[in-house]
C-alpha positions in Angstrom: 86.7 108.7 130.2 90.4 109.2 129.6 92.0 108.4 126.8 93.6 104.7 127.1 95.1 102.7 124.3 92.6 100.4 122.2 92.5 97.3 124.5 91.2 93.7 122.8 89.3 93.1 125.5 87.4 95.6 125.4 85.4 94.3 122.1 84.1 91.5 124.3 83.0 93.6 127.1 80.9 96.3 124.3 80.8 99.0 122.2 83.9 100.0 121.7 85.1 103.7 120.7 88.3 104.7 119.1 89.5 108.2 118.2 92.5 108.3 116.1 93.3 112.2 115.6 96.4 111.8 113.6 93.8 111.1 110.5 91.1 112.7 112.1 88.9 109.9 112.2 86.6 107.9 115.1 85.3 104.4 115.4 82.9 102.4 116.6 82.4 99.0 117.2 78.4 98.0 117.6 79.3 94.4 119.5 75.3 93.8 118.8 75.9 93.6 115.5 79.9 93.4 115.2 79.7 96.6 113.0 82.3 98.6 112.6 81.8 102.4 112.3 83.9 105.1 110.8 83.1 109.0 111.5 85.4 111.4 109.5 85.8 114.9 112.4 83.3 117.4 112.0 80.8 115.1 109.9 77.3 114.2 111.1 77.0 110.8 109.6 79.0 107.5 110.4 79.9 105.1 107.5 79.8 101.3 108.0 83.5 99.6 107.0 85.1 96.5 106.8 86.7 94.9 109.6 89.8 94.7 107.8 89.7 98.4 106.5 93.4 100.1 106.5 92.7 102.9 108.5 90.4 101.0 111.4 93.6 98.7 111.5 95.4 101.5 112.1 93.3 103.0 114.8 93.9 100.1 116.9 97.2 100.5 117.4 97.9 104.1 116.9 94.4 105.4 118.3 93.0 105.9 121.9 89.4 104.6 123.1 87.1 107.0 124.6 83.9 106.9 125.8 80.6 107.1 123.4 80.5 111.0 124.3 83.8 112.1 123.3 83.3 109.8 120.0 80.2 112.3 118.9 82.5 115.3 120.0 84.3 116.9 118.1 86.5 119.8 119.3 
């Protein structure tokens, strides 16, 4: 998938993945659950946050969505 910007729609079709590389952090939006996901670069684990965290804000209008492989990538 190419890197698009974060569209709202998107949270009602899925999962939702956002990189935001100025920070070097990624997202993810379980829509199952409507979890929200945060996964510093290079770390293993993902850490669930608030909806209204600073940084996921952020993401959505400075960040890019990509798909679910690119989000567990990190290069």
């Amino acid at each position: 998938m190419e890197r698009q910007p974060v569209r709202l729609d998107a949270f009602m079709e899925g999962d939702v993945y956002i990189d935001y590389p100025y920070e070097r952090v990624k997202f993810r939006y379980e829509k199952e659950t409507h979890t929200v996901y945060q996964r510093w670069y290079s770390e293993t684990h993902e850490t669930p946050i608030d909806h209204d965290s600073h940084l996921y804000n952020e993401a959505h209008s400075g960040g890019f969505m990509v798909s679910r492989e690119d989000y567990y990538r990190d290069d």
